[in-house]
Short mmCIF file of the C-alpha atoms (twelve columns), coordinates in Angstrom:
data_MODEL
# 
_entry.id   MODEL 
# 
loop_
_atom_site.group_PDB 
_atom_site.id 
_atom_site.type_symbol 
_atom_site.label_atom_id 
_atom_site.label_alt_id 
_atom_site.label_comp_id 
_atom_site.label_asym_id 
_atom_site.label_seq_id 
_atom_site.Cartn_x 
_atom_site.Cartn_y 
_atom_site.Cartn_z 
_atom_site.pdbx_PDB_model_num 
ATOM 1   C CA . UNK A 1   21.712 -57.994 -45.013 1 
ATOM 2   C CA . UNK A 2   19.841 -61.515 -45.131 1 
ATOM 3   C CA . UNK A 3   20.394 -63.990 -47.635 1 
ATOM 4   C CA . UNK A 4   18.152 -64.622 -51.252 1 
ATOM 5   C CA . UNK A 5   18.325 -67.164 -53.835 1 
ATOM 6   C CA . UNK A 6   18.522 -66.122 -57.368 1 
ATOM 7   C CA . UNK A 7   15.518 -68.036 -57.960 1 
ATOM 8   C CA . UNK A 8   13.453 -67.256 -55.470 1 
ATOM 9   C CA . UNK A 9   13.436 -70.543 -53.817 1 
ATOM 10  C CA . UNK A 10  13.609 -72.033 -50.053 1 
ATOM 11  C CA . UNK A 11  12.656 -68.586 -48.708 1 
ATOM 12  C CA . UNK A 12  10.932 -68.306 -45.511 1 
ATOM 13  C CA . UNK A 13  11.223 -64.644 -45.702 1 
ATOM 14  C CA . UNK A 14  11.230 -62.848 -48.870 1 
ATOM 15  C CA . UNK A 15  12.139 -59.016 -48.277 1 
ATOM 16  C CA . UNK A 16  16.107 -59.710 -48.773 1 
ATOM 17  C CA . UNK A 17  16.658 -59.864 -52.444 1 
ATOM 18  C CA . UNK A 18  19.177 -56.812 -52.282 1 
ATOM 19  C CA . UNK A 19  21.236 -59.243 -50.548 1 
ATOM 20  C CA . UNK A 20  22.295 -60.851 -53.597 1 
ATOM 21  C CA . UNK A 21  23.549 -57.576 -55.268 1 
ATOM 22  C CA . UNK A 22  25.812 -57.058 -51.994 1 
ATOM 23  C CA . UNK A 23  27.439 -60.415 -52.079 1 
ATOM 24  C CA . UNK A 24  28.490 -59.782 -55.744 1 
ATOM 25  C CA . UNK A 25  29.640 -56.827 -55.250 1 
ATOM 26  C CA . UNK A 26  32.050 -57.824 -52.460 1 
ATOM 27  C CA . UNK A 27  33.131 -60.844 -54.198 1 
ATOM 28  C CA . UNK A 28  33.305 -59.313 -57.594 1 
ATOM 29  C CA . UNK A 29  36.117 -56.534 -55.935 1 
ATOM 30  C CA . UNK A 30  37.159 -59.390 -52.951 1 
ATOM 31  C CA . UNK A 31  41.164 -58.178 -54.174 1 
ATOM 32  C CA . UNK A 32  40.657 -54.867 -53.087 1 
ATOM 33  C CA . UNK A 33  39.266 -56.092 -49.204 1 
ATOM 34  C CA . UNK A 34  41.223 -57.578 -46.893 1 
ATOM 35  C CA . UNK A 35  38.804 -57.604 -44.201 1 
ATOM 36  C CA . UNK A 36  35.198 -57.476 -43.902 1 
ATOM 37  C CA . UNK A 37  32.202 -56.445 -40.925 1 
ATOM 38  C CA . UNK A 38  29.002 -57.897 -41.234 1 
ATOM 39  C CA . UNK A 39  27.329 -55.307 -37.752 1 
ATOM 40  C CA . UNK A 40  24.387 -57.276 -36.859 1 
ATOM 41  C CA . UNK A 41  20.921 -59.412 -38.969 1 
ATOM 42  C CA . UNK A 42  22.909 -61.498 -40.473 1 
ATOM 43  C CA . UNK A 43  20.029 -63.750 -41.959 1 
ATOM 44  C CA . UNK A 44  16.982 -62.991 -40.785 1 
ATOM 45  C CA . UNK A 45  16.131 -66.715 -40.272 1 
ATOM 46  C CA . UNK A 46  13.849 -66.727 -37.017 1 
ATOM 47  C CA . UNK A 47  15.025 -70.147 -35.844 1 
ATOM 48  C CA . UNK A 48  14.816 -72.001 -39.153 1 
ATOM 49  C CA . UNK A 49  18.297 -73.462 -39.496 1 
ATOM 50  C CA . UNK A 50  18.082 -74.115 -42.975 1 
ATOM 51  C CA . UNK A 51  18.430 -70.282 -43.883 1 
ATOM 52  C CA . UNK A 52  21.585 -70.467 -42.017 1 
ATOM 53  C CA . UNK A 53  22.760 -72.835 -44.345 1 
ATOM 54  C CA . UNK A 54  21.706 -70.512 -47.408 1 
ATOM 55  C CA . UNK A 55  23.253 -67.609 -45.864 1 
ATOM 56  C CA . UNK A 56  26.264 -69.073 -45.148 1 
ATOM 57  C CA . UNK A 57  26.534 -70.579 -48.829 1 
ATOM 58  C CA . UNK A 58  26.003 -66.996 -50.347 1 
ATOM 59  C CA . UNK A 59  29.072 -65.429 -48.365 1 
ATOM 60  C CA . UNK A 60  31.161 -68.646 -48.612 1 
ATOM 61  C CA . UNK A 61  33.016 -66.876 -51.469 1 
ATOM 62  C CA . UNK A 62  33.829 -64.163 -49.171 1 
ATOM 63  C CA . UNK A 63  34.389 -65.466 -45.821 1 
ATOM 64  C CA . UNK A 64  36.387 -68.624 -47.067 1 
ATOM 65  C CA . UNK A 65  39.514 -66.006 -48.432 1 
ATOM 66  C CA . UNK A 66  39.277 -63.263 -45.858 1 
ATOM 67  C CA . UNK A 67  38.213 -62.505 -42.556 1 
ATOM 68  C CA . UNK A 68  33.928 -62.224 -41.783 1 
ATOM 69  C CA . UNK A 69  33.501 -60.523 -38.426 1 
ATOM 70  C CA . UNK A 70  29.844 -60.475 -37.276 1 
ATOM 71  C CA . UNK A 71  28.399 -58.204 -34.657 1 
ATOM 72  C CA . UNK A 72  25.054 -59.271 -32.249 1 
ATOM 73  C CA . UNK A 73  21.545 -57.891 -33.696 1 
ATOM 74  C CA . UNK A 74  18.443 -57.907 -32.684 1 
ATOM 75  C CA . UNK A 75  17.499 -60.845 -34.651 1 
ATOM 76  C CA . UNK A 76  20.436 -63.166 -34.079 1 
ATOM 77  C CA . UNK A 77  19.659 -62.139 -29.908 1 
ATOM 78  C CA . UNK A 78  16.404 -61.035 -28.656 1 
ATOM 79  C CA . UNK A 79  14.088 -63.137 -26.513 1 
ATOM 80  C CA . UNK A 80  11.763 -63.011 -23.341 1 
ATOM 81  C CA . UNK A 81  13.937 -64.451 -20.600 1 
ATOM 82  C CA . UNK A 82  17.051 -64.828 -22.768 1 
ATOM 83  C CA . UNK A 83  19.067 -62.177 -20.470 1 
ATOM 84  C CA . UNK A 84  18.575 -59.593 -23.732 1 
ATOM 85  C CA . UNK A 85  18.384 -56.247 -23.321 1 
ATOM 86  C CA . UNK A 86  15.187 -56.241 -25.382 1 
ATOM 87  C CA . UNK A 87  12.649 -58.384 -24.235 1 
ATOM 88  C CA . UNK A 88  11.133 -58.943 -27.891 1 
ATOM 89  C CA . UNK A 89  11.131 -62.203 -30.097 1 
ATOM 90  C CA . UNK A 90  13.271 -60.466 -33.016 1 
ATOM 91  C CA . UNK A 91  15.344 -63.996 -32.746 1 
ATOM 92  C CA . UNK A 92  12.728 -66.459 -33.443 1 
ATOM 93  C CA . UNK A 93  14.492 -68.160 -30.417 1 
ATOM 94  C CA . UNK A 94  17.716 -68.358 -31.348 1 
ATOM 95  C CA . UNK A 95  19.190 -66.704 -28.518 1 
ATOM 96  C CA . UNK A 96  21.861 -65.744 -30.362 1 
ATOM 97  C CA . UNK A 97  23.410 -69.602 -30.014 1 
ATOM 98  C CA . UNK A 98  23.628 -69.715 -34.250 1 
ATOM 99  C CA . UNK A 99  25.643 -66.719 -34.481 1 
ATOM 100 C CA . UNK A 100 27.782 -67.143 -31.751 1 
ATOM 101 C CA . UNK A 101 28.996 -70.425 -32.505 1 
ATOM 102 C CA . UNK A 102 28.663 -69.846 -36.347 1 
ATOM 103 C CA . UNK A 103 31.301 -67.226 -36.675 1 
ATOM 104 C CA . UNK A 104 34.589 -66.965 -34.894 1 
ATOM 105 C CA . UNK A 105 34.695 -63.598 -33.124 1 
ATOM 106 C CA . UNK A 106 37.621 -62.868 -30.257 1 
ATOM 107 C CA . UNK A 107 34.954 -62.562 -27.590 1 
ATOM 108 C CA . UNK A 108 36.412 -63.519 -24.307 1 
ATOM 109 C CA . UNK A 109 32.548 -65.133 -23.694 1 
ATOM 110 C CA . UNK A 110 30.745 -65.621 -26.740 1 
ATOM 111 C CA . UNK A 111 27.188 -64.953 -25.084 1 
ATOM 112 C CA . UNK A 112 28.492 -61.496 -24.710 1 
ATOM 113 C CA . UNK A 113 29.197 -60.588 -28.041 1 
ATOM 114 C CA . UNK A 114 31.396 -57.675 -27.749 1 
ATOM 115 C CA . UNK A 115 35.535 -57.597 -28.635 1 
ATOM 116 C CA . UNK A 116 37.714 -56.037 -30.017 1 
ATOM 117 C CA . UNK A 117 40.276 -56.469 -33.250 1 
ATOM 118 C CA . UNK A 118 43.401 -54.812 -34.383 1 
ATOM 119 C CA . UNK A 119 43.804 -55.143 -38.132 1 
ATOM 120 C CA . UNK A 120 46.629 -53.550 -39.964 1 
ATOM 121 C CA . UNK A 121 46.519 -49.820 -39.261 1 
ATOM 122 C CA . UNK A 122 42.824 -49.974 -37.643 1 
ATOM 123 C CA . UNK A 123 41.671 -50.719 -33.919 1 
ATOM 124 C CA . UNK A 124 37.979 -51.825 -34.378 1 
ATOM 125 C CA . UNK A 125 35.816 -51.778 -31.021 1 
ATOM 126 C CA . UNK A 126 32.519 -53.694 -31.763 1 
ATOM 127 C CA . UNK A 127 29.776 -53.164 -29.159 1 
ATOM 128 C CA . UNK A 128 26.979 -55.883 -28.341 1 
ATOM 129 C CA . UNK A 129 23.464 -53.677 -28.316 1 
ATOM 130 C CA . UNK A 130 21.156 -56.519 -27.473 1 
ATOM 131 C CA . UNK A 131 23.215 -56.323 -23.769 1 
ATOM 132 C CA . UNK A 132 23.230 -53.648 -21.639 1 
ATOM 133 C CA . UNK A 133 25.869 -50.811 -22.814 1 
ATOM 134 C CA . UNK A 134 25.023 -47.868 -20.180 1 
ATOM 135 C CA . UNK A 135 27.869 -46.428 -17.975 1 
ATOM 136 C CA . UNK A 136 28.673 -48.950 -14.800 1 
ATOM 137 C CA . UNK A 137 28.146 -51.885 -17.424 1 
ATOM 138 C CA . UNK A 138 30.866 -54.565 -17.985 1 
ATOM 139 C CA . UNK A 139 30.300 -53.595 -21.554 1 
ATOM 140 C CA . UNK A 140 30.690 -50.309 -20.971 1 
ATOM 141 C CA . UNK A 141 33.920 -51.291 -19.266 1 
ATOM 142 C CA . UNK A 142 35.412 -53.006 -21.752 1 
ATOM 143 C CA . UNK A 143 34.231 -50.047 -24.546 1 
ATOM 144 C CA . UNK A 144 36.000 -47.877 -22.619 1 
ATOM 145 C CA . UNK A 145 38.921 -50.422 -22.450 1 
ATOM 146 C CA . UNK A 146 38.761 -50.999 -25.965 1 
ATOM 147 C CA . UNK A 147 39.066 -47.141 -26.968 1 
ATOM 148 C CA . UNK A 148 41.650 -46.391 -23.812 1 
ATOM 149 C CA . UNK A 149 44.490 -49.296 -24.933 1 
ATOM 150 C CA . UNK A 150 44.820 -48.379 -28.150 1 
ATOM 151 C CA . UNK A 151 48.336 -47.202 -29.302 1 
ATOM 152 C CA . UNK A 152 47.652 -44.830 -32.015 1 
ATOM 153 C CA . UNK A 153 50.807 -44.921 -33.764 1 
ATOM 154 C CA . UNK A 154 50.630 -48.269 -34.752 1 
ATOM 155 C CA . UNK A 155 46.363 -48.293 -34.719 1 
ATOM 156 C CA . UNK A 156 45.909 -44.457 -36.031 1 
ATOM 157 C CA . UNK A 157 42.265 -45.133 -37.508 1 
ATOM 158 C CA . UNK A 158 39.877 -45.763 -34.467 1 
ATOM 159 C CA . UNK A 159 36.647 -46.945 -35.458 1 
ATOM 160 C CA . UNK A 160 33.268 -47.946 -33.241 1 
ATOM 161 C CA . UNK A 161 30.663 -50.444 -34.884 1 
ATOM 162 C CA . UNK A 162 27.649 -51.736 -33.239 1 
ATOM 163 C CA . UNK A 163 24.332 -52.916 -34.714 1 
ATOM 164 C CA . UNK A 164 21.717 -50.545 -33.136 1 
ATOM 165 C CA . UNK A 165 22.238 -47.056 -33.922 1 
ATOM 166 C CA . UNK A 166 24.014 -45.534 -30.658 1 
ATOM 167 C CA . UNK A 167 24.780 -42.243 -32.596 1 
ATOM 168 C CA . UNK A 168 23.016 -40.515 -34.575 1 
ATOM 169 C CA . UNK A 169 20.281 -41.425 -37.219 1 
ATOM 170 C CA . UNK A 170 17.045 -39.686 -38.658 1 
ATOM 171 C CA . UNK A 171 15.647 -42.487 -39.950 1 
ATOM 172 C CA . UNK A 172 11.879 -41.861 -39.496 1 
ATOM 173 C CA . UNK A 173 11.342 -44.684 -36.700 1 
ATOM 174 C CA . UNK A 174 13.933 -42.563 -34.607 1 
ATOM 175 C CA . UNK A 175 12.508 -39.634 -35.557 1 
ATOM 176 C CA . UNK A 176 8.459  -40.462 -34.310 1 
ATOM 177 C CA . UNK A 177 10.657 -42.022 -30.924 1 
ATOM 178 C CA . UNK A 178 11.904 -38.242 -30.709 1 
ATOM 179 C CA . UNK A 179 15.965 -39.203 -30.115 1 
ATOM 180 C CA . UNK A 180 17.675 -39.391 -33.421 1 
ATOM 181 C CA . UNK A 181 18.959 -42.862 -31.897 1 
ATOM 182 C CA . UNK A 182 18.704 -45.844 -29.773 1 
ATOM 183 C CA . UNK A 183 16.630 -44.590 -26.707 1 
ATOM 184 C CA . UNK A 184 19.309 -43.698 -24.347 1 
ATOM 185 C CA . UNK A 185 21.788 -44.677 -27.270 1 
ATOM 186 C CA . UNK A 186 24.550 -41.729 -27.090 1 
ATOM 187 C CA . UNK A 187 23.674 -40.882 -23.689 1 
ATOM 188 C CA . UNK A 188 26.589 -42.224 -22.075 1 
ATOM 189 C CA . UNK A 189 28.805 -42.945 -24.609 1 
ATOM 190 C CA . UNK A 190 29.156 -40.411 -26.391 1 
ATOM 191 C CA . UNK A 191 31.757 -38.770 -23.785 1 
ATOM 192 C CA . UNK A 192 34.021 -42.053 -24.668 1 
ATOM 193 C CA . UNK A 193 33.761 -41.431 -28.417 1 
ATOM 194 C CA . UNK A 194 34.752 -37.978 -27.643 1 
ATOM 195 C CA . UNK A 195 37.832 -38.324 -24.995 1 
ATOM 196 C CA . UNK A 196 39.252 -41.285 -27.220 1 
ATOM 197 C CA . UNK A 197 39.126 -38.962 -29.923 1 
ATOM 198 C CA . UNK A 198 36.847 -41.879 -31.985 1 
ATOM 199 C CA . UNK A 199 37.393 -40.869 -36.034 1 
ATOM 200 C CA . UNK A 200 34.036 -43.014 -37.187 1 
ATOM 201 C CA . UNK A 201 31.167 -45.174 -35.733 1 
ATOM 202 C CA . UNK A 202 29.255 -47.226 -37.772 1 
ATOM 203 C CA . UNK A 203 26.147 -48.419 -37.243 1 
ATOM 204 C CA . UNK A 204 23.292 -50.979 -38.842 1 
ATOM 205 C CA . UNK A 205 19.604 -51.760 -37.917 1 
ATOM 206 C CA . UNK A 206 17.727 -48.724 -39.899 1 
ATOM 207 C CA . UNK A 207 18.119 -50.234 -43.543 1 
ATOM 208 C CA . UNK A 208 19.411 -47.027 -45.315 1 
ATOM 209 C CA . UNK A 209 22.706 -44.859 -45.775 1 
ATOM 210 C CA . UNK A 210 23.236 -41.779 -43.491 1 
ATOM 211 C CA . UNK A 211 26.376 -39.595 -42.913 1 
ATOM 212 C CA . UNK A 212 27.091 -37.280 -40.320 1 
ATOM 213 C CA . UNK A 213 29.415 -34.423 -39.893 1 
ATOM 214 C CA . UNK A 214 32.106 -35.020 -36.710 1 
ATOM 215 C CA . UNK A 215 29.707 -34.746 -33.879 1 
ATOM 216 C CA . UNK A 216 29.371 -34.259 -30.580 1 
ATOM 217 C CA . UNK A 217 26.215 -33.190 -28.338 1 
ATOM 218 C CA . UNK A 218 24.030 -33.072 -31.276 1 
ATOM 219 C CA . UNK A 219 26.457 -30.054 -32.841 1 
ATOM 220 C CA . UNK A 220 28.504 -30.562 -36.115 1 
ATOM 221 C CA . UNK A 221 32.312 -29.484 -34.626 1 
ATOM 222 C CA . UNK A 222 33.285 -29.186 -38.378 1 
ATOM 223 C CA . UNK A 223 31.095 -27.803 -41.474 1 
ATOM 224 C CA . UNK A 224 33.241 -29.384 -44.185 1 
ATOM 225 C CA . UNK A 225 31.745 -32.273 -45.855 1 
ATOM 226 C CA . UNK A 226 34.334 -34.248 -48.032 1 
ATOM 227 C CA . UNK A 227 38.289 -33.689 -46.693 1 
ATOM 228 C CA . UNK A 228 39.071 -33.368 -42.611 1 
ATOM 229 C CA . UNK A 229 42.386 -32.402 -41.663 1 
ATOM 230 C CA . UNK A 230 43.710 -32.522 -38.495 1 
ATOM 231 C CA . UNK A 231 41.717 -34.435 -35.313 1 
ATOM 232 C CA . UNK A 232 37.668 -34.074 -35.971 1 
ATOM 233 C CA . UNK A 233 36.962 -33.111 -32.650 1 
ATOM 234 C CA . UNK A 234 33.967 -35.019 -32.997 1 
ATOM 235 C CA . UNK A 235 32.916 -38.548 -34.005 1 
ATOM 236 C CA . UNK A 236 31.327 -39.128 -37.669 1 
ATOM 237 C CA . UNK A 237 28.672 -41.127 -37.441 1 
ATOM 238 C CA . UNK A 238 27.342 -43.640 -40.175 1 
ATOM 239 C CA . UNK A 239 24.392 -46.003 -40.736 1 
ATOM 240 C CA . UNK A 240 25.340 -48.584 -43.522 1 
ATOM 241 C CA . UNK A 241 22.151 -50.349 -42.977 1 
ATOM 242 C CA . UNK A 242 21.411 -51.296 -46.331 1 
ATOM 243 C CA . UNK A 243 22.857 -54.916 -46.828 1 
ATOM 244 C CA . UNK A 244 19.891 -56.463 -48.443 1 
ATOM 245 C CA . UNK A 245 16.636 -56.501 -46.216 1 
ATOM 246 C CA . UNK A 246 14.146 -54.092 -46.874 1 
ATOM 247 C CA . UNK A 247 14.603 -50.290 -47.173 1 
ATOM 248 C CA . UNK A 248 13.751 -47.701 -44.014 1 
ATOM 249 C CA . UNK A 249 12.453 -44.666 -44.998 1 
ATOM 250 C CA . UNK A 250 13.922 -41.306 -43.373 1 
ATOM 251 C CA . UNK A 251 11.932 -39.048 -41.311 1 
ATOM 252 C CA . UNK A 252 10.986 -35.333 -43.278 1 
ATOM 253 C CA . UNK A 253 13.248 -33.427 -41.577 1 
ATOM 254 C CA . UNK A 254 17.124 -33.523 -42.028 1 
ATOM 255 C CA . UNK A 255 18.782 -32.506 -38.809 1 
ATOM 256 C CA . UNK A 256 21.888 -30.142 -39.478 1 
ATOM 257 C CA . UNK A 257 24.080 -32.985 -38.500 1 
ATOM 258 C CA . UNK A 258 22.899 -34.954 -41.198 1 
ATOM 259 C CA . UNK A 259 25.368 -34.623 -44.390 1 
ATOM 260 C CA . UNK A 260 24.457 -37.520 -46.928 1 
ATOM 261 C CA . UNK A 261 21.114 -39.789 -46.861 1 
ATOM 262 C CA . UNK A 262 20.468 -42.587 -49.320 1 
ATOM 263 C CA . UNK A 263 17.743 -44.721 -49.264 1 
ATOM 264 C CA . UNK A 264 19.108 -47.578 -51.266 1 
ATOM 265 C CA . UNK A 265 21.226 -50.806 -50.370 1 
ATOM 266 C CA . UNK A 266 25.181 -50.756 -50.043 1 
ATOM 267 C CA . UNK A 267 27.843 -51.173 -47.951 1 
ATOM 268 C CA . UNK A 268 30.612 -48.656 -46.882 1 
ATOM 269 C CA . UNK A 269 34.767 -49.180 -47.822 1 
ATOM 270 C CA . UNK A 270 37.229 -47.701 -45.203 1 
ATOM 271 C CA . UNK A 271 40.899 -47.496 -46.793 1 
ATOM 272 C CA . UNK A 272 43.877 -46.786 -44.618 1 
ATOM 273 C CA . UNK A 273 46.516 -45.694 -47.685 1 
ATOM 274 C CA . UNK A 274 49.326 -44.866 -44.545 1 
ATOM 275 C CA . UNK A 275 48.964 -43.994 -40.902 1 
ATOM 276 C CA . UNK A 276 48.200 -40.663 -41.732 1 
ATOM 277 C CA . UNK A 277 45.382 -40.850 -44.629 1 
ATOM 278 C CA . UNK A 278 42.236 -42.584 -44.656 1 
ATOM 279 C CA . UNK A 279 39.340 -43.037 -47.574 1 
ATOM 280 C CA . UNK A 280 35.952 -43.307 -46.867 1 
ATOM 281 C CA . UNK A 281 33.680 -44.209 -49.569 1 
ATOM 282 C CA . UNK A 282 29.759 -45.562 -49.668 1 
ATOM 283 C CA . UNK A 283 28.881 -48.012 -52.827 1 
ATOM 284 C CA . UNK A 284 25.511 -49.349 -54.140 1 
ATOM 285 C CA . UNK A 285 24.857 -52.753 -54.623 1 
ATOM 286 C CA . UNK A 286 23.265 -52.300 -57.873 1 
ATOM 287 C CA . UNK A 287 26.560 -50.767 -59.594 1 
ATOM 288 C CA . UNK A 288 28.930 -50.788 -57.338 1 
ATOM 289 C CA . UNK A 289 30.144 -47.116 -57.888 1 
ATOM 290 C CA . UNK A 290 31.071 -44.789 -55.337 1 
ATOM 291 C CA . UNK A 291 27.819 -42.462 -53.873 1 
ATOM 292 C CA . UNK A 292 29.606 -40.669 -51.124 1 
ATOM 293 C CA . UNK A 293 33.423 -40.492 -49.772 1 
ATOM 294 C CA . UNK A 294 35.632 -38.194 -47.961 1 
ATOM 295 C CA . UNK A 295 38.541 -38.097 -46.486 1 
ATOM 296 C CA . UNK A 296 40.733 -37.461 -43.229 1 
ATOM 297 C CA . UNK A 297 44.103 -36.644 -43.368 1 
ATOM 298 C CA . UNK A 298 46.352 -35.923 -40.076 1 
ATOM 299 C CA . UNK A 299 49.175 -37.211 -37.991 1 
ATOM 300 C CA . UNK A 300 48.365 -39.376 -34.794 1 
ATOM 301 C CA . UNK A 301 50.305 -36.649 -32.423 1 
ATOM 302 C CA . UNK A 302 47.103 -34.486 -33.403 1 
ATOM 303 C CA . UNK A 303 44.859 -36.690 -31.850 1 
ATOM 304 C CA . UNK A 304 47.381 -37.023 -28.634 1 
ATOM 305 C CA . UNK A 305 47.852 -32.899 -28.467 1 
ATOM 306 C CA . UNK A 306 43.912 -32.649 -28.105 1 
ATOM 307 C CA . UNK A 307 42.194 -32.412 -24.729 1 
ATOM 308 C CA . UNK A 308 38.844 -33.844 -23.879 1 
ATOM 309 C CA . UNK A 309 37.272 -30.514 -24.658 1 
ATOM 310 C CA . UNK A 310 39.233 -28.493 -26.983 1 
ATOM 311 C CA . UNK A 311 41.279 -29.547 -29.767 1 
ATOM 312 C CA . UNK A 312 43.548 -27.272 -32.320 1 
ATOM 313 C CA . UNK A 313 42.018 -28.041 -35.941 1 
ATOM 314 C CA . UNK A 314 42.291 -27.204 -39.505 1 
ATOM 315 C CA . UNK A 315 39.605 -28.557 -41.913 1 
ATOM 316 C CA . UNK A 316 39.646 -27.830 -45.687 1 
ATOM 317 C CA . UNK A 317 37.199 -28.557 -48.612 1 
ATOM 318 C CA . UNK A 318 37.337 -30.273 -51.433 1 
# 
């Protein structure tokens, strides 16, 4: 997202004004939230702690009357030498020191960003890209902790957010790289999205809006578009990657897994209504109006009747 001034002073970088829109938005409808994700680039400052302090001024509406969960990106981590994943300078040297000691996550160690949260009738399992996530990983240990403990009759909605896109995206820089993702992204994960029965993974980095159906293997396992009922036997997969900073474009070619595509800034709404019925709905910033929804409905003993493989499901449209 990044952070702006309404003026268009103090900037050191200048390719965030979207930001603004965001913030009001949020805080504008801040009765209707009662928790909110902020996956990765939080300010885009490079090592200039001064746009920290702007940043953290423009959500201070927000995060001072409900939770503001952060996740680790690229530019809050990377550096040569750091112990990164990526050896690139994305941080500006920051090391990811500002946002770790910034924002209260419940990280058991902070230089490893990744935790997990239960929060009303969600289980929320946020990964750490800018550390190593492949199987054999501690991180991928405690993923596959994170999906594996939770009780889905009191946590029915489980939900997967990291900053780089691990799933599925076809936003062009993915595209020309050939692998609809994070090189080597879904390679092992996607079999723990899949036996944990994972309902939707949400993803930043590529600044647009992109939808998929319930996936698995690069194969839609349902055609419907706006109502799911019953397990998904697949995971949907969404980049909400338009907070503020500058817009990606999408490669030419729409894979069949992609549904929706937006290139615009806004920020997704997940609303559990009961344990068996959850909105989805993507708003701009500019209006604040509702581009894209759907919705799941199902009991959690259809997500415990389904095997790793196969799964019993009923899907209707709307």
């Amino acid at each position: 997202m990044g952070k702006d001034e309404a003026d268009g002073s103090n900037e050191y970088n200048n390719f965030q004004r979207a930001s603004l829109n965001t913030t009001k938005q949020l805080i504008d409808d801040l009765n209707n939230f009662d928790i909110v994700f902020h996956i990765g680039d939080i300010t885009y400052a490079n090592g200039y702690l001064s746009q920290w302090d702007q940043f953290t001024a423009q959500v201070e509406p927000i995060a001072s009357r409900v939770p503001y969960m952060i996740a680790s990106g690229n530019h809050e981590r990377d550096w040569p030498g750091s112990g990164s994943f990526y050896e690139n300078n994305d941080s500006g040297g920051e090391c990811g020191v500002l946002a770790e000691t910034m924002f209260y996550v419940p990280a058991e160690n902070r230089a490893k960003f990744w935790y997990s949260t239960d929060y009303g009738m969600f289980r929320f399992c946020v990964a750490d890209t800018e550390h190593d996530w492949r199987q054999g990983t501690e991180q991928y240990k405690f993923i596959e902790h994170c999906l594996a403990s939770v009780d889905r009759q009191k946590q029915p909605w489980l939900i997967f957010l990291a900053h780089r896109v691990l799933g599925y995206s076809s936003a062009a820089f993915y595209a020309v790289e050939g692998s609809f993702a994070e090189p080597m992204g879904r390679d092992d994960l996607q079999k723990l999205w899949q036996k944990y029965k994972v309902d939707i993974a949400i993803y930043g980095h590529a600044h647009c809006y992109e939808r998929t159906c319930p996936a698995y293997q690069n194969h839609c396992t349902s055609n419907e578009k706006r109502y799911y009922q019953g397990s998904l036997n697949g995971t949907i997969h969404v980049v909400a990657g338009g907070g503020g900073a500058s817009l990606t474009p999408f490669s030419i070619l729409q894979p069949n897994w992609s549904i929706f595509r937006d290139s615009d800034y806004g920020f997704v709404k997940l609303t559990a209504s009961d344990h068996s019925n959850l909105l989805f709905e993507y708003k701009k910033s500019s209006d604040g109006k509702v581009h894209d929804s759907f919705r799941i409905s199902r009991d959690y003993r259809d997500i415990l009747a389904c095997s790793v493989d196969s799964c019993s499901r009923t899907t209707l449209a709307s």
